[in-house]
N, C-alpha and C positions, 0 to 999 in steps of 0.2 A: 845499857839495857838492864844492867842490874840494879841501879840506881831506882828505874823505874818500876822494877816489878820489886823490890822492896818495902814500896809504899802501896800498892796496890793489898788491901784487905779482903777483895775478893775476888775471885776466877773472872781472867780476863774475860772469859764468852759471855760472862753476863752481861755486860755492856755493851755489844753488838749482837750476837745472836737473838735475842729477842725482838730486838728491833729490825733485824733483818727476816725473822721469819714472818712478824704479821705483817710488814710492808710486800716482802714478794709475794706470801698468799695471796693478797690484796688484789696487786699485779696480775697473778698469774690467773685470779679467779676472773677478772674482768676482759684482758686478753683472751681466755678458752672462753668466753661469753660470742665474745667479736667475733672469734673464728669461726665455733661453730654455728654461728647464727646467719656469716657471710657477709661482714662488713669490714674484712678487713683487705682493702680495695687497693691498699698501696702497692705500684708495682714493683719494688725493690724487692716485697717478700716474694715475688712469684722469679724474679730477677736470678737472687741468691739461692732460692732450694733449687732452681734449674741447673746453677752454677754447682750446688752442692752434691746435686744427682750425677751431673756427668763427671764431675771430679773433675772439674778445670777451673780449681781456687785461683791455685799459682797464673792462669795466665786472664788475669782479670785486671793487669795494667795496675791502676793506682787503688784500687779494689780489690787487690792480689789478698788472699786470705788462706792458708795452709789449714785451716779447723774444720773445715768448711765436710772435707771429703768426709773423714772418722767419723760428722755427725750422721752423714748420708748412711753410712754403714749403722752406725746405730739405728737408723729410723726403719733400716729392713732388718734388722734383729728384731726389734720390738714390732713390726708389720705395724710403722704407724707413719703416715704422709710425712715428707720431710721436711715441709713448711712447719706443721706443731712442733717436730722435734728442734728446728730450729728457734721456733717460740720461744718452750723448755728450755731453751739449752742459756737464751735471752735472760728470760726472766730469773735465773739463777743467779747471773751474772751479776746483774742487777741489785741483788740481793745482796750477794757476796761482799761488794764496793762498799757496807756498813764494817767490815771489818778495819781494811785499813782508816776510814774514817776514825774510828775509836780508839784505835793505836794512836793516829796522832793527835786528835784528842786528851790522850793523858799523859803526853809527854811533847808539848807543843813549842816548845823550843829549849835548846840545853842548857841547863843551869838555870833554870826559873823554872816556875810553879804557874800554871795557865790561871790566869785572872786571880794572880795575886793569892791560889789556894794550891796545896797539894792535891795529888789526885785523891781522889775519894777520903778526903779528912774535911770536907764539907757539902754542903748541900749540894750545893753546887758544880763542886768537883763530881760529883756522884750523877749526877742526871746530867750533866753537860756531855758524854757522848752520844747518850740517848738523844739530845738534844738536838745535837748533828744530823745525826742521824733522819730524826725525823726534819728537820730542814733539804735534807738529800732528796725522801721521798715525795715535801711537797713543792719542790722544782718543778717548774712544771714540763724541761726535757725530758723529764723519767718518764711520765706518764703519755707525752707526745708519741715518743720511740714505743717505749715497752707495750701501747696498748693499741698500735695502728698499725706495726710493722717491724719489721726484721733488718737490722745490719748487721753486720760482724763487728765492728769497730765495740760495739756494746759489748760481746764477749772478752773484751781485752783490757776492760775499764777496771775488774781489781789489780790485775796486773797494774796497769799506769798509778791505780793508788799504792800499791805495795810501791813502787818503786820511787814515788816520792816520799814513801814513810821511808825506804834502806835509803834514799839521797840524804835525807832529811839525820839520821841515825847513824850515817856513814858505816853501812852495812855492806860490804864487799861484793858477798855471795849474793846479797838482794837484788843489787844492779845487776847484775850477769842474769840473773833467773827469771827478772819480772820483765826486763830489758828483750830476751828473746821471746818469753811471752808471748807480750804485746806484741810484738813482729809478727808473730804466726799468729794472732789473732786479724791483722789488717797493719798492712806494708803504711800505711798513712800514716800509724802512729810513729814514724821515724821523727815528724815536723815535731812533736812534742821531745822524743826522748835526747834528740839531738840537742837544740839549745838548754836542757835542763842539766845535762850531764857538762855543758860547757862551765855554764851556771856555777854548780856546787865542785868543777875542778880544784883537788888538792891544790893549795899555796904551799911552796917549799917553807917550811919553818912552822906551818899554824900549829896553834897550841888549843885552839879552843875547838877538842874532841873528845867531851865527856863520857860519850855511847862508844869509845872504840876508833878505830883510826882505820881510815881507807886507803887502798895505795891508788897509786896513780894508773892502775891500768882496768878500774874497773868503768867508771867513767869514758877513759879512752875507747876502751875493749865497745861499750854499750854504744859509743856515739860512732865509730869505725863501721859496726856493724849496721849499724840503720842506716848508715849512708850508704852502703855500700849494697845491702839487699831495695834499698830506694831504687837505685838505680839498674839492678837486673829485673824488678819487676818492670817498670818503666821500659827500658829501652833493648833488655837482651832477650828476656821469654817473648818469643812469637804469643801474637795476640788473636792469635786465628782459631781459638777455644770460647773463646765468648759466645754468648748467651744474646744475639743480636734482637733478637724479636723483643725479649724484655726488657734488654741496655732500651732501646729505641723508647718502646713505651714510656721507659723511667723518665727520663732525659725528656719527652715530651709533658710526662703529667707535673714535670718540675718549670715547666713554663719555658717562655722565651727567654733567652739572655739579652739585658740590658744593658749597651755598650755607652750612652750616653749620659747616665746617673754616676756618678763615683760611690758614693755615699749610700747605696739602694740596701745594704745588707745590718747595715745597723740598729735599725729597731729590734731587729730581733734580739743584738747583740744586747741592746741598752734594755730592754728587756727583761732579760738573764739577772744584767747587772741592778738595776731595782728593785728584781725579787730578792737580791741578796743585801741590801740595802745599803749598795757601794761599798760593805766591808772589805772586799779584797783588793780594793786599792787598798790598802794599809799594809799590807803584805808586797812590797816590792819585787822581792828576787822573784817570785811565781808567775808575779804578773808579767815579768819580761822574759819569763820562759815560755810563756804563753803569746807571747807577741808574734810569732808569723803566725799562727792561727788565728787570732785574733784581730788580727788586718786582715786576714783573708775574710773572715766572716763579715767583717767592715763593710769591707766595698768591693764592690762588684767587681767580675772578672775581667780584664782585659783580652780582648781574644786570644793573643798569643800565650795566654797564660794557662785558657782556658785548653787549648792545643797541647801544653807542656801536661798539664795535667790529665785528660785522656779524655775525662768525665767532668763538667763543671757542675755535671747535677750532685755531687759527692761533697760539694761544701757546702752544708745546708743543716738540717737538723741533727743528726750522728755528730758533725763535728761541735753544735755548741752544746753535746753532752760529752764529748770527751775530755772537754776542758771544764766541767761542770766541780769534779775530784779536786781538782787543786786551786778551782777558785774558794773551795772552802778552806782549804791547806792554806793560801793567803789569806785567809779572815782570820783563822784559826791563828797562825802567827804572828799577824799582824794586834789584834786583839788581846795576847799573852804580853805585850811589855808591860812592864813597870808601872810606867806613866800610864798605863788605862786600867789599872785590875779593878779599877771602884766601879770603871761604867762599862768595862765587858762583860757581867753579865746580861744587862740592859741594853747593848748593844745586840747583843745574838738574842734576846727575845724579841727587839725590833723587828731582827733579821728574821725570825719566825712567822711574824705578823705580816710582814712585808711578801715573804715566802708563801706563805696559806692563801693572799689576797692574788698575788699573782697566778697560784694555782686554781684560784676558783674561777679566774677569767681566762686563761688559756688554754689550761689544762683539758683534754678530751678525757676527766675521768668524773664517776658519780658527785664527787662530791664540787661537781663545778654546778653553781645557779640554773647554767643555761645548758646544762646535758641532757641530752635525747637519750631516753633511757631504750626508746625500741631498739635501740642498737645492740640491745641484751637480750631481746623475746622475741622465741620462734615463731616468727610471723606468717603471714602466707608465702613471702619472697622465701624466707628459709624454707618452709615446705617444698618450694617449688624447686629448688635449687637440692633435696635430698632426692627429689625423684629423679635429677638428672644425672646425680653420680649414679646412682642404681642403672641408667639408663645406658650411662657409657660403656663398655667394655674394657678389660686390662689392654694393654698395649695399643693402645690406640693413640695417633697422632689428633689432637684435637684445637680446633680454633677456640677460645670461649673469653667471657667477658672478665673484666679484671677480680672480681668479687667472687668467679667460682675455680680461678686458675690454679689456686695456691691449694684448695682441696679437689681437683682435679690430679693433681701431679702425686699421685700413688699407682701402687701397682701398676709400672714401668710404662705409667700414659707420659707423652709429651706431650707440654702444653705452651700452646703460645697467646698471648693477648691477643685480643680479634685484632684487627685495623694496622696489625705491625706492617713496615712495609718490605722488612724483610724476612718473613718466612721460612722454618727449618726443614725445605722439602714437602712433598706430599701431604694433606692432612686426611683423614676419614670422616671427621664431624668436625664440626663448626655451630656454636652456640650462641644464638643472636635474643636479643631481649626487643621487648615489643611491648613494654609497659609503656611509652608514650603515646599507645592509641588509647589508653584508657583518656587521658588527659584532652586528646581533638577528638573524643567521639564527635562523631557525628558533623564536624567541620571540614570546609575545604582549606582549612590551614593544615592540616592535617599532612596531603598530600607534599608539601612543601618544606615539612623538616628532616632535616641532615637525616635522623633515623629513620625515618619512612623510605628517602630516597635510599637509603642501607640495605633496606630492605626487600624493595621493590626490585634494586638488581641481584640479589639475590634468588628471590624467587623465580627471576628470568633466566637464570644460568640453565644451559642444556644438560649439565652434568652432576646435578645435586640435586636431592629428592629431601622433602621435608618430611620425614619417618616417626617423628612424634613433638607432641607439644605439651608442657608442662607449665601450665598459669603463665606468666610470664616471658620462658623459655621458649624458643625455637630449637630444634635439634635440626640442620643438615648433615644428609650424608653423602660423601662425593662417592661419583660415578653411577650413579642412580639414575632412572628416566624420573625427569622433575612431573609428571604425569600421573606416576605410579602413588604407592603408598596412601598418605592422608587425601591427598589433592583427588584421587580417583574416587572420593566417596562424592564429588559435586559433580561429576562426570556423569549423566542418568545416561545414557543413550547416543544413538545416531540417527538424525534426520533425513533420509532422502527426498523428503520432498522440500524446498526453504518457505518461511513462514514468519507470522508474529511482526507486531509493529515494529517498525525501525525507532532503534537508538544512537544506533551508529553505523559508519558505514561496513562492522563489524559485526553486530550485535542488534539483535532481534529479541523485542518481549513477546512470548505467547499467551502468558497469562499469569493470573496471581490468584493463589491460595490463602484465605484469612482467616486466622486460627487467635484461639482464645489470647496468647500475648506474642505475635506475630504476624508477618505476611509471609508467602516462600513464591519466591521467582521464578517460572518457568522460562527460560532465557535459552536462544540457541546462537550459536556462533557460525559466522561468513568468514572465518581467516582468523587468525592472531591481530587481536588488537594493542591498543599503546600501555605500555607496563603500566601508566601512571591511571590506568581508567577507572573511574569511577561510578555511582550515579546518583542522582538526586533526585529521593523519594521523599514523600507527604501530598499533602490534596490541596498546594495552592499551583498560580499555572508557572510560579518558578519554584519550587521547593528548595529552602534552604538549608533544609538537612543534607547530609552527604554523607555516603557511607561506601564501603570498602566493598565489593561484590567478593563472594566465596570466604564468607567470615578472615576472609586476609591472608589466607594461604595457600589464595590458586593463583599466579599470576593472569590476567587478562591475554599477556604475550605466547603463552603457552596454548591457550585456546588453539582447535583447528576446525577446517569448516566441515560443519553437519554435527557440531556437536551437540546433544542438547543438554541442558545445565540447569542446576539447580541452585540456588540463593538463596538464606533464611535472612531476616531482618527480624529484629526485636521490637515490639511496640508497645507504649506505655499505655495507658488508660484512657487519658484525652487521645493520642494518635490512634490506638483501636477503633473507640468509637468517629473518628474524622472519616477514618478511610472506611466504614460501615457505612458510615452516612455520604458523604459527597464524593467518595471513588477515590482509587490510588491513582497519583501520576509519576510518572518516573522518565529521566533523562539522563544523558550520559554526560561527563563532565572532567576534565584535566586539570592537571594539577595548578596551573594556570588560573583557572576558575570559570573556564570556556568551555564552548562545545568541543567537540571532534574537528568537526567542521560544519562551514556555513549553514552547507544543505540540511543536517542532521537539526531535527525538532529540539526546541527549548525544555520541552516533556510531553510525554502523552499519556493518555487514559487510558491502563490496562483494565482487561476485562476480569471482574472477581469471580471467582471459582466455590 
């Protein structure tokens, strides 16, 4: 180490800290963009602050993570959700990882000079960690994780570079330090720390240790220990602390597993390996410390493998940036012989070009071609989505949709993804989204999508009442009469005498009111009709419009008899003047795209008012 810092002219921070602050502001300005706007959908983040609230890192199986709680604790010191502070806690990390970059950078293998120059006694030597550096940031892993979602495995990522710069340096205390670490950042990084400490095991007799001599138990000590916490996370901590409703979602929004592909995981791998422009094949020993990771990322899981491992949703994107560190560490050293000092510079500016290119087609950040920038601007969904945390209460057990789960989970709310199929007890609210009616206004396909059928049994349940709507958002609340609240403003009255043309063998028109851009349905109910009921209004004698009776939030099943009920419908300009001129007709209609029944009319002619 003295060797190295005798050639160095200027203070090592110059060469990483600069390049690590304007990369993680970067980072961090575009992530706090996602959050607070509510795009940041993945369910790993809603998974992990759950895991980090209740303080059950350790029993997270191969996901096992000790960091997890202290952040929890920090995020109610600071009273700030503990999905951000896990953001924060990300993007720092992120940042940090320019460090050991640069360290090895200027001293990239012992007893030579990286591409044929000393450190900083030429151009080159001088802007080459910078260089790295920036190749780090336009990977386009960094910017997948750092700006969609949360793992842990990313907090452990300087560690894993520190620890191949003390491998690399034969740094005693480094392996011990960065080795436990990483453990306590995510139990997974055993697969890495294991075969690398096998790797660079002392040879009895070697002589080529310019940086200092390691003894043989720091390597043992660091691979001992990984294996060994491997396997109590794995097989001895009971796994009955998990976080099921979010494991479930995650593991579903990560897709099916494919048992009959071998090969299915590799693009993404070959990927990786093109933005860097295959230089870390050149780099051997790294690449074969990287080898069970690297086959894992290959090819698909076999079940039983996928069993041993706990979570097959966990080899996925976390893992091809934790090997991201030392596929530079292999270009980096590989690129330093002899025989290349003429075209290594030239090679790592390829690797630059190559890096920029693949970032701007994979990358989820600004500076990709094809990025959706609303994902940045408080739009109406964000508005809607502000009125609904105002709306919820502290401590509240709440169902809600993936986009508001991770800023739900403050002030001691549980929160679980809608649709999980197993649930952590009782909920109070539940928050369904209902933007896909904008999409079938006015169609009977409508009737027929997954979300509407979501919906419609929802609104049918006897025990949950719809207490406010926010654009988009639905808010339920359990144990409520589903009658009460919003639903009782459609509610006018009770009939004792029955009346009004039949529409169904349920439902009765009495008449209709036409107003400057409207109709309003005077409608009375004979019983509970079918949840899916609808009806189809305009002036031909089948009208092909179809629309949602009680703007969408009375069920029809809820109906009882004598009730009388009101209905608004919207009407354009041409439909205004139709039903002014030739009369409204309206019929009732299911989801199907049928009557009720035979007997019930195709439509009839309400009388205007």
């Amino acid at each position: 180490m003295a060797q190295g810092s005798q050639q160095l002219r200027s203070p090592f921070w110059l060469h990483w800290f600069p390049p690590a602050v304007v990369g993680g502001a970067a980072l961090a300005w575009g992530g706090w963009q996602r959050f607070h706007t509510f795009h940041m959908e993945d369910p790993w983040l809603l998974h992990f602050s759950q895991v980090a609230a209740q303080g059950s890192g350790l029993f997270q199986g191969f996901n096992a993570s000790a960091v997890l709680m202290p952040l929890a604790v920090l995020a109610y010191l600071v009273q700030q959700p503990v999905a951000l502070v896990l953001l924060a806690s990300q993007w720092v990390a992120l940042a940090c990882v320019c460090w050991p970059l640069a360290r090895f950078a200027l001293n990239a293998t012992p007893g030579r000079t990286l591409a044929g120059a000393a450190p900083n006694t030429s151009k080159w030597g001088v802007l080459f960690p910078w260089w790295v550096c920036l190749v780090w940031w336009l990977c386009f892993p960094v910017s997948q994780l750092g700006l969609t979602t949360f793992h842990p495995m990313a907090l452990g990522l300087p560690a894993i570079g520190f620890l191949g710069v003390s491998l690399h340096r034969h740094c005693t205390w480094g392996v011990w330090v960065s080795s436990l670490v990483a453990l306590a950042c995510h139990v997974g990084f055993a697969w890495l720390i294991v075969p690398a400490c096998v790797l660079h095991f002392p040879l009895p007799g070697a002589k080529d240790k310019p940086h200092g001599s390691i003894s043989f138990r720091a390597p043992l000590f660091a691979a001992g220990v990984s294996t060994a916490l491997w396997i109590v996370m794995m097989y001895v901590l009971p796994a009955g602390s998990r976080i099921p409703g979010a494991q479930h979602a995650a593991v579903q929004h990560a897709g099916p597993h494919n048992t009959d592909a071998w090969w299915t995981g590799a693009p993404m791998l070959w990927d990786l390996m093109t933005a860097l422009a295959l230089l870390p094949l050149l780099g051997v020993r790294w690449c074969i410390a990287l080898a069970p990771v690297l086959l894992i990322l290959s090819l698909s899981l076999p079940p039983w493998f996928g069993a041993l491992l706990s979570n097959p949703a966990s080899f996925d994107q976390p893992w091809l940036l934790a090997t991201l560190p030392w596929l530079l560490f292999a270009a980096m050293e590989g690129t330093a012989r002899q025989a290349l000092q003429r075209v290594a510079p030239w090679a790592w500016i390829i690797m630059g070009t190559t890096a920029a290119f693949a970032h701007g087609v994979l990358a989820p950040s600004p500076l990709s071609p094809g990025f959706d920038r609303s994902v940045f601007a408080q739009d109406a969904r964000a508005q809607d989505a502000q009125h609904v945390l105002q709306a919820i209460p502290t401590k509240a057990h709440v169902a809600a949709p993936p986009e508001l789960a991770p800023a739900l989970l403050a002030n001691s709310r549980l929160v679980t993804v809608h649709g999980s199929s197993d649930p952590l007890g009782p909920k109070h609210f539940t928050i369904l989204d209902r933007s896909h009616r904008d999409d079938l206004q006015g169609k009977v396909a409508l009737l027929r999508t997954p979300q509407e059928i979501q919906l419609r049994q929802w609104f049918a349940k006897d025990d949950a009442a719809l207490v406010s709507v926010h654009g988009r958002y639905l808010v339920f609340r359990h144990g409520e009469d589903p009658r009460a609240h919003l639903a009782n403003r459609y509610i006018r009255g009770h009939a004792s005498i029955p009346g009004g043309l039949r529409l169904a063998g349920c439902l009765t028109a009495r008449h209709a009111t036409l107003q400057p851009a409207a109709v309003t349905l005077q409608l009375e109910a004979h019983g509970p009709c079918p949840a899916d009921l609808a009806v189809r209004l305009g002036t031909a004698f089948r009208p092909e419009r179809v629309d949602l009776l009680f703007d969408g939030l009375l069920s029809p099943a809820q109906l009882r008899r004598g009730d009388v009920l009101q209905s608004i419908h919207g009407l354009n300009i041409d439909e205004h003047a139709g039903v002014a001129t030739d009369g409204l007709r309206l019929g009732a209609v299911l989801a199907h795209g049928r009557r009720p029944d035979r007997d019930d009319p195709i439509a009839v002619t309400v009388p205007l008012q």
